[in-house]
Structure formats: structure tokens, C-alpha cells
C-alpha positions in Angstrom: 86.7 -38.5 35.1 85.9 -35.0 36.5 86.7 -31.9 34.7 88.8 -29.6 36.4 87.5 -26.2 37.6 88.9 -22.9 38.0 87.4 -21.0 41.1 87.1 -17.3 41.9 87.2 -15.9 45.3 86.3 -12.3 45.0 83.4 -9.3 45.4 80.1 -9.4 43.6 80.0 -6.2 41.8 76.2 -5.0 41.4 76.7 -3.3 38.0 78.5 -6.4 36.4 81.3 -5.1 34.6 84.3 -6.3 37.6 84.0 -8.6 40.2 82.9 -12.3 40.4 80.6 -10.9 37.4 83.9 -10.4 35.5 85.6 -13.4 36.0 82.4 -15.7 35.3 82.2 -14.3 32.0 85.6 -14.4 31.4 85.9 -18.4 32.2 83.1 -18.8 30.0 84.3 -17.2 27.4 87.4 -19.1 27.6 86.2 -22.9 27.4 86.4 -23.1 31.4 84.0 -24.2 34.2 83.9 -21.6 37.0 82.8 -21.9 40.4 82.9 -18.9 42.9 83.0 -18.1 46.6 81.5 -14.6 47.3 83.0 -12.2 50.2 81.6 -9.4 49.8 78.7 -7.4 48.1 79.2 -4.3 46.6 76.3 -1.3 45.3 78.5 0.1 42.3 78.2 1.2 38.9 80.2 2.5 36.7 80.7 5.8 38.3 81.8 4.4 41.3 82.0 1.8 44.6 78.4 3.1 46.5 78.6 0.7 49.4 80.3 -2.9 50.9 78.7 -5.7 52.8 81.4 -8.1 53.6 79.7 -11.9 53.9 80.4 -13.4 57.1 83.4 -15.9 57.3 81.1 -19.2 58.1 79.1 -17.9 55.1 82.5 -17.9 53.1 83.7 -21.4 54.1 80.6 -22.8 53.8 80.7 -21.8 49.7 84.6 -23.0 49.7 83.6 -26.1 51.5 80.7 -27.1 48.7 82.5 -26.2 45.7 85.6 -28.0 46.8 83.7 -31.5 48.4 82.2 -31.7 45.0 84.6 -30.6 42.6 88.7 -30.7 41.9 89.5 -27.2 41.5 92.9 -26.6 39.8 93.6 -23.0 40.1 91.8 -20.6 42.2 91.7 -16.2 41.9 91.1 -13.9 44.5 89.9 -10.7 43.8 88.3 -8.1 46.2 89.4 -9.2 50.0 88.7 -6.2 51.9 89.4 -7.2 55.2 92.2 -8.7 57.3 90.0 -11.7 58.6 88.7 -12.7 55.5 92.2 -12.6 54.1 93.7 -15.0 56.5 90.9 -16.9 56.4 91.3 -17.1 52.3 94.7 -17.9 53.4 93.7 -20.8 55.7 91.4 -22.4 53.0 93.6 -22.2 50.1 96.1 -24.1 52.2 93.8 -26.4 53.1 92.6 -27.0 49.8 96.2 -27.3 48.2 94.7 -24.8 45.7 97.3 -23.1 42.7 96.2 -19.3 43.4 96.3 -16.2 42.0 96.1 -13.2 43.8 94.2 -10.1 42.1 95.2 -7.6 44.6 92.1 -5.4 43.9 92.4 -2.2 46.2 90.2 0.6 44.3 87.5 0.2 41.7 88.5 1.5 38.5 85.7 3.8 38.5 86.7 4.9 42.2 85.9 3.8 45.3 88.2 1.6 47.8 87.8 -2.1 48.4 90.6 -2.9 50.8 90.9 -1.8 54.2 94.5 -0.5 54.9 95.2 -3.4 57.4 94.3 -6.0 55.1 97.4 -4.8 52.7 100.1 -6.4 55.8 98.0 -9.5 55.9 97.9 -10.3 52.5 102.1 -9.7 52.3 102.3 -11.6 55.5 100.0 -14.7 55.0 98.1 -15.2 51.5 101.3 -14.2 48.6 103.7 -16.9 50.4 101.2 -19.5 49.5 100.2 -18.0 46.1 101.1 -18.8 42.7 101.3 -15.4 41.4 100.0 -12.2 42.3 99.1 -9.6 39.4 99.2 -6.2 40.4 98.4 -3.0 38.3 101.1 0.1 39.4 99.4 1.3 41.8 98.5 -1.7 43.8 102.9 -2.8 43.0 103.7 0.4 44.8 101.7 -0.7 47.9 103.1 -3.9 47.9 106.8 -3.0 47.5 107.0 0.6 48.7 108.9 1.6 45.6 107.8 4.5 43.8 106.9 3.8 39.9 107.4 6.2 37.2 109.3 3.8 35.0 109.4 0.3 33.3 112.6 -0.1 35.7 110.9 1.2 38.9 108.4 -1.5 38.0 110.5 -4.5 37.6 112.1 -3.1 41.3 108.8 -3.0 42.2 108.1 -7.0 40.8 111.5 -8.3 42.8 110.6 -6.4 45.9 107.3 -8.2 45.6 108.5 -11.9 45.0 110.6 -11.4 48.8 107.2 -12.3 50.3 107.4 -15.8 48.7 105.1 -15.8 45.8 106.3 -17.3 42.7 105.8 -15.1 40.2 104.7 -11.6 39.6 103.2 -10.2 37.1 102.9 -6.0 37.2 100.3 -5.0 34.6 101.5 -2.0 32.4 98.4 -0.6 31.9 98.9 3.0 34.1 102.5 3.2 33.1 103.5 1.7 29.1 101.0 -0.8 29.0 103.7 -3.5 29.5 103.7 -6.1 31.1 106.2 -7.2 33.6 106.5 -10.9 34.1 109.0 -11.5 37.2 109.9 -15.2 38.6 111.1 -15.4 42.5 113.0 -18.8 41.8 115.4 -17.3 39.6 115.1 -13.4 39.6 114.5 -13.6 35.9 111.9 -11.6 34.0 110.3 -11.6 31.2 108.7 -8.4 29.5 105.5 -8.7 27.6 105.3 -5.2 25.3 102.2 -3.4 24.7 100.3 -0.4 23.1 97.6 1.9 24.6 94.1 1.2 23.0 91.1 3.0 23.6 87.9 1.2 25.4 86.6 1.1 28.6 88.5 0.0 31.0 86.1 -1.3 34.2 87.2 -4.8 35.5 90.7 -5.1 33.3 92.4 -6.2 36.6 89.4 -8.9 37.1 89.5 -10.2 33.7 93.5 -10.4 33.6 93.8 -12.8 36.5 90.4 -14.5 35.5 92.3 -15.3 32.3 95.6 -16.7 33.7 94.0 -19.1 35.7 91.8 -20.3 32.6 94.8 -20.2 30.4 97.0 -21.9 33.3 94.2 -24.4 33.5 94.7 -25.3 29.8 98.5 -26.5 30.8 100.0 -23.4 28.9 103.1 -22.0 30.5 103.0 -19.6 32.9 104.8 -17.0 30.3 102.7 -18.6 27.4 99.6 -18.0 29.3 100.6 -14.7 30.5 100.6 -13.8 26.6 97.9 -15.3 25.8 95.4 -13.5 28.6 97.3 -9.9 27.4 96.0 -10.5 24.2 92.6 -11.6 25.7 92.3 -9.0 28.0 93.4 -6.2 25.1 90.5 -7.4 22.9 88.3 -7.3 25.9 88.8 -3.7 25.7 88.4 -2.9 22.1 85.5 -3.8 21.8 84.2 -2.8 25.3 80.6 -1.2 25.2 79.0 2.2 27.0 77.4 0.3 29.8 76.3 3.8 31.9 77.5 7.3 32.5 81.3 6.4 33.7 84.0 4.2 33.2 83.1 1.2 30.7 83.3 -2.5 31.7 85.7 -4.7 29.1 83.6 -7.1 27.1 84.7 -10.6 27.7 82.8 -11.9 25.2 83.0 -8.8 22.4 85.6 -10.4 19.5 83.7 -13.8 19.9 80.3 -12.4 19.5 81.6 -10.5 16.4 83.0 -14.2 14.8 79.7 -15.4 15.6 78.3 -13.0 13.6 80.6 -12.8 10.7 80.4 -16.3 10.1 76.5 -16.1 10.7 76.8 -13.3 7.7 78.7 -15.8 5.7 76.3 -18.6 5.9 73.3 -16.2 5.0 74.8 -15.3 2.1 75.7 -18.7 1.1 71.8 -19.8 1.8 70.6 -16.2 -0.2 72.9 -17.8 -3.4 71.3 -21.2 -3.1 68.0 -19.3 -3.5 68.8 -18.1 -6.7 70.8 -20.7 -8.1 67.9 -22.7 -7.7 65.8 -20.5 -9.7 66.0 -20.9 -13.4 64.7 -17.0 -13.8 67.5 -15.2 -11.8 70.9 -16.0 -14.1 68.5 -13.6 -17.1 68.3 -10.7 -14.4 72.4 -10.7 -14.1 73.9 -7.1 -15.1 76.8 -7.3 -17.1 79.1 -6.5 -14.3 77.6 -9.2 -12.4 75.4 -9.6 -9.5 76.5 -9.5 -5.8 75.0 -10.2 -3.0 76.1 -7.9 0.1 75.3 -8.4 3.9 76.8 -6.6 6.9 77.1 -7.5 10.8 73.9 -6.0 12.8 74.3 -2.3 13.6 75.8 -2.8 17.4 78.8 -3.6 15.3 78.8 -0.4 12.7 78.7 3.3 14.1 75.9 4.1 12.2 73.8 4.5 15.5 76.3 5.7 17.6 79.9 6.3 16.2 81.5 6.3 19.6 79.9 3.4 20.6 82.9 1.4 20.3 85.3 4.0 22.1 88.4 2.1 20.1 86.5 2.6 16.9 87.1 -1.1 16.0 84.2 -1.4 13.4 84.9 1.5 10.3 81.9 1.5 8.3 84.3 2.1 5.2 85.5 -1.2 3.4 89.0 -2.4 3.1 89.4 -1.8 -1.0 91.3 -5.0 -0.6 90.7 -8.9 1.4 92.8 -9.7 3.9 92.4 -12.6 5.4 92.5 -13.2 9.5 92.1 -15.9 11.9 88.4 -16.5 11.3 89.3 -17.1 7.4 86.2 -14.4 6.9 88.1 -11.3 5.6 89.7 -8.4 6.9 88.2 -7.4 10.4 88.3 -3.7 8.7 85.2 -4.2 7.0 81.4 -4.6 8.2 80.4 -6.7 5.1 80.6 -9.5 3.0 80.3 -10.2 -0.6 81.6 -12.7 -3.5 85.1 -11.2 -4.0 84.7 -12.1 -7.6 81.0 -11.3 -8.1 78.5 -13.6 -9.6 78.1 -14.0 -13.3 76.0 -15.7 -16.3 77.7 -19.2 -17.9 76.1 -21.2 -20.2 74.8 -24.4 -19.1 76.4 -28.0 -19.9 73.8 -28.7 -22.1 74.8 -24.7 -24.0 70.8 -23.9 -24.9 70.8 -22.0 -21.5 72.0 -20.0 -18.5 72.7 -20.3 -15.0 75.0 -19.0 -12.9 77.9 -19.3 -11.1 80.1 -17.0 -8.3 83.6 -16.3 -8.6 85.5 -17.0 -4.3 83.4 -18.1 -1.3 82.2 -14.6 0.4 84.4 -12.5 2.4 84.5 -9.3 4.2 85.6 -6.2 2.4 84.5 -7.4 -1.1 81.1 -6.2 -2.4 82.2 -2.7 -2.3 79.6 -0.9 -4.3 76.7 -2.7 -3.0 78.0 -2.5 0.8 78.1 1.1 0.5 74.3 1.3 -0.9 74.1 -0.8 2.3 75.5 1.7 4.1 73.6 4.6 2.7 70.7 2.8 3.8 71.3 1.8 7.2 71.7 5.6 7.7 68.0 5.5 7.8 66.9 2.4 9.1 69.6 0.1 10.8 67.6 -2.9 10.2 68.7 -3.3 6.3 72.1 -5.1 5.7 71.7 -6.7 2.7 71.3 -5.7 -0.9 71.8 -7.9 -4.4 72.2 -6.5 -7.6 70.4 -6.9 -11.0 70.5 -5.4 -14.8 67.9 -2.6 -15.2 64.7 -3.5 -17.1 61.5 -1.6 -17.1 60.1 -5.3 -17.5 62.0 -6.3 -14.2 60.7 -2.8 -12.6 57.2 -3.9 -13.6 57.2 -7.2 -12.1 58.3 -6.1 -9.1 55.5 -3.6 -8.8 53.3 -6.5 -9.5 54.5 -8.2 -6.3 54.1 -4.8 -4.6 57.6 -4.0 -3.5 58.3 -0.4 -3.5 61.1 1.5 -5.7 62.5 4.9 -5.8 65.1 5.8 -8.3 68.2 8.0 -8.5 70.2 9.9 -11.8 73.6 9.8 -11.9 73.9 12.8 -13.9 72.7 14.8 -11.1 75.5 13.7 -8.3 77.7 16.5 -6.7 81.0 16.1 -8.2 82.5 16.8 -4.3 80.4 13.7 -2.9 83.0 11.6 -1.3 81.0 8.6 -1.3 80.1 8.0 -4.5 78.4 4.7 -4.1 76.5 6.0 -1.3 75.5 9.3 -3.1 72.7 7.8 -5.2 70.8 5.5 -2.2 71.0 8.4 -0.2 69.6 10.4 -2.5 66.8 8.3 -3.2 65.9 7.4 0.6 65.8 11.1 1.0 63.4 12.1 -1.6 61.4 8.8 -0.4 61.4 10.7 3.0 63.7 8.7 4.3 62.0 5.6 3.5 64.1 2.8 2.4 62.4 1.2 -0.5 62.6 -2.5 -1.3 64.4 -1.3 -4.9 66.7 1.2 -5.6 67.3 1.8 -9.5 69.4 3.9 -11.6 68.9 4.3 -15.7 73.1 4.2 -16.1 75.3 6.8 -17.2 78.9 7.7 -18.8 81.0 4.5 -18.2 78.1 3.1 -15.7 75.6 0.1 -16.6 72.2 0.6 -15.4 71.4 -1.3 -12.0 68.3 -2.4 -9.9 69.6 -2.7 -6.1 66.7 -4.8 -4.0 67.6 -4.6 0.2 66.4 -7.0 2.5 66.7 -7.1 6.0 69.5 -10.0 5.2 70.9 -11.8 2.4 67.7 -14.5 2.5 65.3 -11.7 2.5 66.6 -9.8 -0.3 66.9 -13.1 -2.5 63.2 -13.9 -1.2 62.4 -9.9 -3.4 64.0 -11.5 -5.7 62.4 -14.8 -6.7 58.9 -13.2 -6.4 59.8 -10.8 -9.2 61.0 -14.1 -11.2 57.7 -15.6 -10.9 55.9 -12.4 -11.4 57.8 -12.3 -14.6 57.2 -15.7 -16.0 53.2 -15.3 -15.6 
């Protein structure tokens, strides 16, 4: 049996961040095979809409007519249809095709520049919305289509039942230029449903692509309409968070931002878990465990901190400081507040069954926003070199020192007595301190000789978890010979 396909009908946009570009990677991102039909070609950016080459209309029906010979396509989008021929003729092949559409009534870029010619507006009232679906229009585009002014949630639902005369079933008037609510409005019945909302900051490019890109995924899925509504709000508000600077103007949602995050969390997760293995394997390692116990701390890479650029993520989604407490979310990892991951409950010295010797055993299964000592070392380090996210702690020993100078891993140590009693940070304070004197060097070890109320600790770093546990069982072997 064939999977069904959803199909987007739109612009190519040359700077990827709306168009047919858009909608692909929002279908992907969403479990959905998508197949396109180009009408036009756009130069743009992010700064604006350059120039438009519209396809020519046997060029257009020749893409519908492969995609839909070969494939059952159960809801369509159209997206950029700047003129009134290719309209109609959008018209005539979604007829033909008995195709569930949505229309994506895309008039400007949203980093300027228009896309619609003026007489195309009449067409697409007159011929493509009666045989539509749905039709999602942001304010602006709603007051074109109704002729109703909108300053309010009210002028916008006027604005929704004005729309549904043409014959459309539902409409859908994105909040995002007025309270950034949603207005869900069904012809059949005249009822509506409201779908409430909250400003975020994040770029913004390719929000109306993404949003009908999503409902037809979602739709595809068999949600309800109103279901899937909800569920592409939520889609398309993430897409934002944790949009990216692309170029110099408006940034383009990332489709794909919260799911690359997951990816990496539970990519952390399973590095740590492999780094612990390491060292539970070793019979040395359980002797070099402080009395506090040993952690072993990793963070996400550094396109998900702001220690390279703390605007990077223009909704600030990614505080480098931990939560001092777990909370646990969707992806069972941790609180989403935190970069890094860590034993909750550290790891500590047991006896063995057999009570002659030691081994080891950690307290949880890592999450982020434990490990907060070590993460902030980690921190303090990636300050200077973004390519060390991990760090494990041991007991000080000059013995343990010495082997590790055997191996040849560099050290630089820290006092305690000598930190500011204003620093903030006081984790942080003594890496810092030491990467600084090291001339901004991160060494492999970072050691302290203890102080009031504080045990003496070695911290090794490693690129990740492995790598730092790798420091580790060399030093074990250079201390057995």
C-alpha cells in the first residue's frame, strides 16, 4: 500500500528560510513525505524579496501531473501564487486532483518585498478558497481578504467570517501581528475556536510557510482540524525559539531546532553512560573517588550555549546557568533550563560483595541540571575554548598529580583562599582563574589543595564524557606501574 503524501505548491525562496524550502523541512521534520510543484523563483535573503521569475504554466502542470500520476497525495499547501493565471490554474488542478488544500495566502515576504500581484488577490477569492480546505491568513493578508480593518481580537474574528463567505471551510487568522492568537473560524457553523498565545522572541522569516506546512502534515496524521491546528501552533512557536542568525535581516524559524536539541541531549546522556562504563570497568578508578563523590559532567555543543554568541538564540532559550533543581520534561532528560548533565546523586565508593575491596556505584541515571559544580568548571572553560564539555571529578593526591604528569597531561592549579569574596560564580571562579594564568589554555587537569569547609579536588576535561574518562584510566595504569 502507498503512503500518503502531502504536497506543496508554492515559491522557491533562494535564501531557504520560506518558501518551498520551508515547507520541505517542515514535512520532514514532522514524519511526512513531501512532494512539491514550484511556480515561481525568487533571489531573496533575509533582507528582502530581490527578484521573481514565475515558471511557465505547462512547466507547473507538468510537475503536478508527475507527482500526482505516481503518488496519492492527501493534502496539498499553496504558498506564493503571484499571479492570476497561475492561480486559476492552481485552481483547475486541485479540482482535478480532488486534492484537500490549504491556502497560505503569502502576499509580502517577511523580510519585505511583495509576491502577489494585486489582481491575483480577486482570483484567489473568486476561484481557489471555494475549493479549499482552509486558508491561513496572518492580519495583514485577513484584512485584504475581508476588507475589515484589524486592530483587535474581535476585528479579526469579523475579519475570519467575512472570509469563510467565499466558501472555504475554515479559517484560520494567525495572531502573530496582533496578540499572537490564533483565530480558528468554521464556515459550516459560524463557530470559532480561539487558540491563545504569547509573544516570543526569534526570528521570524517563513512563520506563515511553516504554519500551513504543519497543518497539512498534522491533518495528514488524521488529527482534527482544531487538534491539529494546536498542535502546528506549538510546532511553529518552537520553530521560532530556537530560530538561528542566518544573515544580516529577518531570521528564518528553524524547523528542525527543538529536535536537533533532543538529539543532542540524549546523545549527552548516552556519552556519559559509556564514560561511567569506562571507569566501572577499571578496578583503579573507585580509589581516586573524593569523598563527596565523583561526577561526571557533559554539556550540549556550544551552538546550543551563548558562550560564543549570547544572542545567538534571539529567545535566549539555552541559559548557561543550571537549574539548582531536575525537572523533568518530555524527553525524560531534565529540565530544558540547563546545558548539562550529570548523576543527580553523584557517584560514590561501596564495598564490594566479596567486602576486601571497592568499586563503585552512581546514585540516578544522568540528567540535565545536576552536576552543578563540575558544569560550571565546564562552563568556565568553554569561555576559552568551546570544544571542552565534559569534566569528572577526583580526590586530590600529589600521587594522582604525578601519574598524570607521567602520561603527559597538563595541569594548572587554583587556591581557594585567594577568590574575590564578590565573584558571583563561585564554581567558576577557580577554572577561570587557572585557564587565565595558563594563558588561556585549558589544561587537561585543573586542581585545588581544599580549603575551609571544601575537600581538595582534581577536575580532568575532555572534549566529552569518553574523553575525559580516557585521562582518566591512563593515570590508573600510570599509577599501578
Amino acid at each position: 500500500m502507498k503512503k500518503k503524501v502531502v504536497m506543496t505548491i508554492a515559491g522557491s525562496d533562494s535564501g531557504g528560510g520560506a518558501g518551498i524550502q520551508a515547507d520541505i523541512k517542515t514535512f520532514s521534520a514532522l514524519g511526512v513525505h513531501g512532494a512539491c510543484v514550484i511556480v515561481s523563483v525568487t533571489s531573496q535573503n533575509t533582507t528582502g524579496v530581490k527578484s521573481v521569475f514565475d515558471i511557465p504554466v505547462h512547466s507547473i502542470e507538468s510537475q503536478f501531473d508527475a507527482v500526482c500520476s505516481d503518488m496519492t497525495v492527501s493534502y496539498a499547501k499553496t504558498g506564493m501564487l503571484s499571479s492570476s493565471e497561475i492561480v486559476k490554474f492552481v485552481t483547475k488542478k486541485v479540482v482535478e486532483n480532488k486534492i484537500m488544500l490549504v491556502v497560505d495566502p503569502v502576499m509580502a515576504a517577511e523580510a519585505g518585498g511583495s509576491l502577489l500581484q494585486k489582481d491575483a488577490v480577486s482570483w484567489l477569492k473568486k476561484t481557489l478558497l471555494p475549493v479549499s480546505y482552509a486558508v491561513t491568513p496572518n492580519v495583514f493578508e485577513a484584512e485584504i481578504l475581508s476588507g475589515i480593518s484589524i486592530q483587535t481580537p474581535e476585528d479579526a474574528l469579523a475579519a475570519a467570517a467575512e472570509i469563510a463567505k467565499t466558501g472555504v471551510k475554515y479559517v484560520v487568522v494567525t495572531g502573530g501581528h496582533l496578540d499572537a492568537s490564533d483565530i480558528i473560524y468554521e464556515s459550516e457553523t459560524g463557530s470559532h475556536f480561539i487558540l491563545e498565545g504569547k509573544f516570543i522572541g526569534g526570528g521570524t522569516h517563513g512563520t506563515g510557510c511553516t504554519f500551513s506546512a504543519a497543518l497539512i502534515s498534522y491533518l495528514s496524521r488524521g488529527y482534527s482540524f482544531v487538534a491539529a491546528c494546536r498542535l502546528t501552533k506549538k510546532f511553529v512557536t518552537d520553530s521560532i525559539s530556537y530560530s538561528e542568525k542566518i544573515g544580516n535581516g529577518v531570521s528564518p524559524v528553524s524547523q528542525s531546532g527543538l529536535f536537533n536539541l533532543k538529539r543532542e541531549r540524549a546523545a549527552v546522556i548516552e556519552n556519559i553512560l559509556s564514560a561511567y562504563d569506562l571507569l566501572k570497568d577499571n578496578p583503579g578508578f573507585p580509589t581516586l573517588i573524593p569523598e563527596v563523590g565523583s561526577n561526571i559532567a557533559m554539556s550540549v555543543p556550544d551552538i546550543y550555549r551563548n558562550t560564543s554568541d549570547e544572542t545567538y538564540y534571539a529567545a535566549g532559550a539555552y541559559p548557561s546557568d543550571s537549574h539548582p533543581f531536575v525537572l523533568c520534561d518530555s524527553d525524560s532528560f531534565g529540565t530544558f533550563l540547563s546545558t548539562g548533565a550529570a548523576f543527580p546523586g553523584r557517584i560514590h565508593k561501596v564495598r564490594d560483595k566479596k567486602g576486601t575491596g571497592w568499586t563503585m556505584s552512581a546514585i540516578g541515571f544522568p540528567v540535565f541540571g545536576s552536576g552543578l559544580h563540575l558544569m560550571k568548571a565546564v562552563d568556565a572553560a568553554q569561555k576559552f575554548d568551546p570544544g571542552i564539555r565534559a569534566c569528572i571529578n577526583l580526590k586530590y593526591s600529589p600521587l594522582i598529580l604525578e601519574a598524570s604528569h607521567k602520561a603527559g597531561f597538563s595541569s594548572y592549579m587554583f587556591k581557594r583562599e585567594d577568590e574575590p569574596k564578590n565573584y558571583v560564580r563561585k564554581e567558576e571562579w577557580g577554572s577561570v582563574s587557572a585557564i587565565s594564568k595558563n594563558n588561556g589554555l585549558v589544561p587537561d587537569i585543573i586542581y585545588d589543595t581544599g580549603g575551609v569547609g571544601k575537600e581538595a579536588i582534581i577536575r580532568v576535561f575532555g572534549t566529552d564524557a569518553v574523553d575525559a574518562a580516557l585521562k582518566i584510566k591512563v593515570i590508573c595504569e600510570k599509577l599501578e606501574e
